[in-house]
N, C-alpha and C positions, 0 to 999 in steps of 0.2 A: 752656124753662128747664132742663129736664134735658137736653136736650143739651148746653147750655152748661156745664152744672155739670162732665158725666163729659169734654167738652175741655178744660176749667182743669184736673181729677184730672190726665189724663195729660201734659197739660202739665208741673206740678208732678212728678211720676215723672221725667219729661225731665231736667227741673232739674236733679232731685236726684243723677240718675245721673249727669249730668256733671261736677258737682262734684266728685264719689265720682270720677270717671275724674281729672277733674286732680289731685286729690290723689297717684295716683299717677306715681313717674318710674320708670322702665325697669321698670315693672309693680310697685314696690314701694311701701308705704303710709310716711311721715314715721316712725312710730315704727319701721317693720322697717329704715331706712335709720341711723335712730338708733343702733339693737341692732348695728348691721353696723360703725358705726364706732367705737364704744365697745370694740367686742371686738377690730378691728384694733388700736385703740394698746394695749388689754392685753398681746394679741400680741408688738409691737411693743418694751414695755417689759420684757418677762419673757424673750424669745429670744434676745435680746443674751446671748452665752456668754463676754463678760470683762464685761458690764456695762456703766456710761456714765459717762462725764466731763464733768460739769454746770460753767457758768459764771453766776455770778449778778451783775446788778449794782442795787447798791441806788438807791432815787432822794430821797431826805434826806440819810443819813451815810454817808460813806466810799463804796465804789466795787466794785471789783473781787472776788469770791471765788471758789474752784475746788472742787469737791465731784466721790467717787466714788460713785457709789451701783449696787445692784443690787437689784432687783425680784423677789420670786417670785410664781406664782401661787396662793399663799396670801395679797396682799395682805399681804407684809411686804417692808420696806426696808432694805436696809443700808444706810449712810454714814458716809462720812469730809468733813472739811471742813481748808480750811487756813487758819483762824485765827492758829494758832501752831502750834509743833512739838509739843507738847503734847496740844491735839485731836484731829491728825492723827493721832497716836500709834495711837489705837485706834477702834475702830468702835461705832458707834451705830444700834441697830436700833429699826423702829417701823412703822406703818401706813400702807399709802395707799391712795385707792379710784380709779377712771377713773369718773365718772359723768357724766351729762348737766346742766351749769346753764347755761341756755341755749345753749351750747356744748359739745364735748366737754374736759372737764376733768382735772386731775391734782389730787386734793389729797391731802396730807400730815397727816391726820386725830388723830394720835397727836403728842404733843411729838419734833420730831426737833432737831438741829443748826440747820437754818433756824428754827426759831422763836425760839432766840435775838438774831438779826437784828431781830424784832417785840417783843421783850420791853419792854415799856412801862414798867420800872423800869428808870432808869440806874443804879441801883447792881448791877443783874445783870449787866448786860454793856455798860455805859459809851454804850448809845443814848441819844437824844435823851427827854425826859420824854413818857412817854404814847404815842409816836409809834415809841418806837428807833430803827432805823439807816433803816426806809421798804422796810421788803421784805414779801413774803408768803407764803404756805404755802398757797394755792390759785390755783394755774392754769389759764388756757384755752391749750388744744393749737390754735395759730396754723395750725401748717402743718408739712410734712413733706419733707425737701428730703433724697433720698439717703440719708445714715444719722444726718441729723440733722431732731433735735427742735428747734422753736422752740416758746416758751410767752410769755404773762403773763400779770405778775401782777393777780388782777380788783381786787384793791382800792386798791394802792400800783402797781400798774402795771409789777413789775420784772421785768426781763427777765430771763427762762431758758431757755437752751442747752444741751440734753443733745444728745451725740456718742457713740456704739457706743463703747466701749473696744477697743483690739488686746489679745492677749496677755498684749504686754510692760507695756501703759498699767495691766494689771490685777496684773501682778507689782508695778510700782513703787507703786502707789498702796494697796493693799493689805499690804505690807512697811512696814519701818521707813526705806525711801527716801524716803519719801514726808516726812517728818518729820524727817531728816537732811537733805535738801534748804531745808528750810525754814527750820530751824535755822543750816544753813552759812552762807545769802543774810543772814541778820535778825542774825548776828554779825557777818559782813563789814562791812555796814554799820555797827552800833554800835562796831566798830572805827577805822575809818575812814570818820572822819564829812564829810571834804573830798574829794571823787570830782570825776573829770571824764573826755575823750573829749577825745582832738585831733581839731579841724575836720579834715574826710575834704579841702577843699578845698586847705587847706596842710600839716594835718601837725604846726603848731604850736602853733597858738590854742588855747584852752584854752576850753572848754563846759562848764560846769558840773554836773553830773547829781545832781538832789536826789531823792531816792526814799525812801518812807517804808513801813517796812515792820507799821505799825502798823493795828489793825484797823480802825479807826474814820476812817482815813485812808490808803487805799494808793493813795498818789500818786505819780505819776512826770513828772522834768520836766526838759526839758534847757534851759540858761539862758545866753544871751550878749549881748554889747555888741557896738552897731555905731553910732558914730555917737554914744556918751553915752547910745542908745538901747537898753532891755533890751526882749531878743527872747526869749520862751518859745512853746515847744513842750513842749504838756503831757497825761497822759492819767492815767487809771484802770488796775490791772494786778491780774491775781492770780496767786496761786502756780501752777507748772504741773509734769510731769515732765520737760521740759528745765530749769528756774529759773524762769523768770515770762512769762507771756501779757498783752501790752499790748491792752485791752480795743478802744483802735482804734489804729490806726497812729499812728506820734509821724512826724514828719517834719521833718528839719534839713538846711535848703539843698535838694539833688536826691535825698538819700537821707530812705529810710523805712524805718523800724524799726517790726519785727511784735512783737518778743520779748527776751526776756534768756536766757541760757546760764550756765549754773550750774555748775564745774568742780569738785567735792567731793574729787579730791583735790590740785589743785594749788591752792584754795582762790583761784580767781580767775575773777572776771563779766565776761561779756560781750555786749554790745549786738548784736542780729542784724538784718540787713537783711533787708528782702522778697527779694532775690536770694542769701542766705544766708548773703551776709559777715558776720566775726564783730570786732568791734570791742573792746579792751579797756577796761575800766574803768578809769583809773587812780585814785592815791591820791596826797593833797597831805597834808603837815603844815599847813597854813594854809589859809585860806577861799581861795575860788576868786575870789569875789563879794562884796563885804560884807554885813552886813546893811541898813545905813541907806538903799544905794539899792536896798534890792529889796523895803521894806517899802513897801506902799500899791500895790505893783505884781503881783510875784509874789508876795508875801505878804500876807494883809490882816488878821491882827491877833497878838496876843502874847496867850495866858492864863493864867491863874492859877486853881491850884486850888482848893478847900477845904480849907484847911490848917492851919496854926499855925506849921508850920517847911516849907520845902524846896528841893532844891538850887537856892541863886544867891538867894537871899534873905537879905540882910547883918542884922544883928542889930539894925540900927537898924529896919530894916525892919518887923522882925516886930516889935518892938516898940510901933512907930505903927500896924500894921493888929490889933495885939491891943485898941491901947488905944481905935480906931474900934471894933472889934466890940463891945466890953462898954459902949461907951458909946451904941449903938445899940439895943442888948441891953438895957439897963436906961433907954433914953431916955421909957419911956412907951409904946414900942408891941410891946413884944416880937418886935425882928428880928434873925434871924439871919445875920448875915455869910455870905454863901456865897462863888462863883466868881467873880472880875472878869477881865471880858476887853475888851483896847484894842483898837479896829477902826479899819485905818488907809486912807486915801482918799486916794491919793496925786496924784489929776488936780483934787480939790476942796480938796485940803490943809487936809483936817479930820483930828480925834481925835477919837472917840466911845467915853466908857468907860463899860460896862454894866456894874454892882454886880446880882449876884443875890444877893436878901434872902428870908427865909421865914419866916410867920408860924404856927408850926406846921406842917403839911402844908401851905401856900400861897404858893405861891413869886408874888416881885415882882421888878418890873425897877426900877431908878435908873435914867437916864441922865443922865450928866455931856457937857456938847459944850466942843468946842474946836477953834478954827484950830490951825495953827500953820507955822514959818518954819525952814527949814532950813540950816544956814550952810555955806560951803564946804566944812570938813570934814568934815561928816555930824551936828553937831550939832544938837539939834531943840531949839526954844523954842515951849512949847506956852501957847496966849491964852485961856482961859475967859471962854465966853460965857454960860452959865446952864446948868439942870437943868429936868428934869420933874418931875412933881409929887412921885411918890416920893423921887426926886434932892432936891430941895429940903426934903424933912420931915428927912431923913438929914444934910447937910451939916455942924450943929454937931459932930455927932457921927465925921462923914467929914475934919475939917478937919485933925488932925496927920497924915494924907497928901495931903489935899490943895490946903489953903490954905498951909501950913507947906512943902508940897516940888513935887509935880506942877503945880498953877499958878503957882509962884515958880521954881522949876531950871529949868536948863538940861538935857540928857540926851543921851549917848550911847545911841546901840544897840548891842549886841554879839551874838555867839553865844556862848552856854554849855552846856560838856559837860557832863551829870548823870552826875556819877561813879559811877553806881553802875547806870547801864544804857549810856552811853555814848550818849543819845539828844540831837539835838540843840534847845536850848530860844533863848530871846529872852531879854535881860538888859536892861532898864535901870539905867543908871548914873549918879547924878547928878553933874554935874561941879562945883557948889558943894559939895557934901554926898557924896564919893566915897565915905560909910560908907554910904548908901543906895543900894542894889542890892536890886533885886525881877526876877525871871521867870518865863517860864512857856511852854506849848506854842506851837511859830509853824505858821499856819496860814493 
């Protein structure tokens, strides 16, 4: 019996030692291999000597962002981001750690620029409620390819892109180029809200290029007819120091487009091809495209603020949606009129209009549904079919816009310039009642 005993002991010794042996690889234990790649990306992020030029893209609101940041090894950050020229303007310092959560990671420990992007109030910085734009301020270090960093993000999943900066990339984005850049592009456009591209094919056709230089939406899209048929080609883009980085390639017909080109002082854009041809931007006084047949396809809804008055809202307007609000207001349940927004569905030829109501701190959805029939000209005639529950408790109080004009008119769609940023919006217009006009963001 003692023998048996002291051959199971050494047996069990066996065991234990080869365990102990697999656990290492090239003679080193999980944790010393840990230590070794946590301190390479320290490394890694702190020796870049112009720093790095980060690309982020959110996966809820909007799209595209471009950040410079640099590292030291004191676990501090600098950044710049290009929200607007304003931002960019100046730098933003704060903390970050490289630690191990399950993975080797990057996080952003201290309030930096990205955390605006998560800010769960949309009255901070116009996110989504609770949720913001869908980015994050901790990441896993993917992989390492040449002198770029690949990350995401662990919780919302968004992708981040850090690239070495050059010299030059750390001159401009660290100056005031970087914010005169941004500045040039976001007035070009609020100037000149009707752009296009002659087809590369003829030279003459006219493509449309709708680009928005706003945060919560940086879109890009180039737009044509063939056939009766609307053809887009459309991406995500953020600011860059040529003009703008198209987050993937746009491609119209045999060519593809990587980027935009920013001319600061001859105050003119250009479209650039993966082979590096540069294409101009032109400028129309007049829509390229109308809006009536591009809603439900490239666009899928018109909205409307929280407001009382704003531009392209005729006075009858606000008059009926004042007199909805206080009669919702004082109907017995205490709701607050907020944002409406039309969502349009142009293959099921419906209208779906959501009324955001709030009871206090609690925000509710209405929905109103409707078909509706489009006449030659592009006017719409919209059919109410019913409400949801909310919808339906609101509707006495919803009915001087909506039993009085939107289920009874007729309506134009148009575009309107808001005179006072030059941005461009969605106008309804009713064509019984041409004193009612309401709009609001198209997207």
């Amino acid at each position: 019996m003692k023998k048996i005993f002291i051959i199971g002991f050494f047996a069990l010794l066996i065991i234990q030692a080869c365990k102990k042996d697999q656990e290492l690889i090239d003679g080193k234990r999980p944790e010393e291999r840990v230590a070794e790649s946590l301190e390479k990306y320290r490394n890694e992020l702190t020796s870049s000597p112009n720093g790095w030029v980060a690309y982020l893209g959110t996966t809820l609101v909007g799209g595209g962002y471009n950040f410079y940041m640099s590292f030291d090894k004191n676990n501090r950050v600098v950044m710049r981001a290009d929200y607007n020229s304003d931002v960019a303007f100046e730098s933003l310092e704060s903390t970050y750690r490289v630690k191990q959560v399950l993975a080797p990671s990057l996080i952003f420990d201290t309030y930096t620029l990205l955390h605006l992007l998560q800010d769960p109030d949309p009255g901070s910085f116009d996110g989504d409620y609770s949720v913001g734009y869908g980015s994050d301020f901790e990441f896993e270090i993917r992989e390492q390819v040449g002198d770029t960093l690949k990350l995401i993000g662990k919780k919302r999943k968004a992708p981040l892109i850090l690239v070495k900066a050059t010299a030059d990339q750390k001159a401009f984005y660290t100056s005031d180029k970087f914010s005169d850049n941004i500045e040039g592009i976001t007035n070009f456009l609020a100037d000149n809200p009707f752009t296009y591209i002659l087809d590369p094919k003829d030279n003459t056709k006219k493509i449309q290029v709708s680009m928005s230089t706003d945060v919560r939406s940086r879109s890009f899209a180039l737009i044509s007819t063939n056939a009766g048929e609307i053809i887009t080609n459309s991406g995500v883009f953020s600011f860059s120091d040529a003009g703008a980085r198209l987050n993937k390639p746009v491609k119209q017909g045999d060519v593809i487009y990587t980027s935009l080109s920013w001319d600061n002082v001859t105050n003119k854009l250009y479209l650039v091809s993966s082979t590096g041809t540069k294409v101009q931007i032109l400028v129309s006084n007049t829509p390229i495209l109308p809006l009536n047949i591009l809603m439900g396809s490239v666009y899928s809804s018109i909205t409307l603020p929280y407001a009382t008055q704003y531009p392209g809202w005729s006075a009858n307007f606000v008059t009926r949606r004042a007199s909805a609000a206080s009669a919702i207001l004082n109907g017995g349940y205490n709701l607050r009129l907020d944002m409406m927004q039309f969502v349009f569905n142009g293959k099921a030829k419906t209208l779906t209009l959501n009324a955001y109501v709030y009871q206090n701190a609690s925000g509710f959805l209405a929905v109103y549904s409707y078909t509706y029939a489009k006449a030659a000209d592009g006017t719409f005639k919209f059919t109410y079919i019913g409400a949801n529950g909310n919808g339906s408790l609101m509707i006495p109080g919803m009915n001087p816009l909506l039993a009085d004009r939107i289920n009874a008119d007729d309506f134009k769609l148009d575009y309107f310039i808001n005179p006072s940023n030059g941005a461009i919006l969605g106008q309804f217009v009713s064509v019984q009642h041409p004193d009612f006009t309401f709009s609001g963001a198209i997207q």
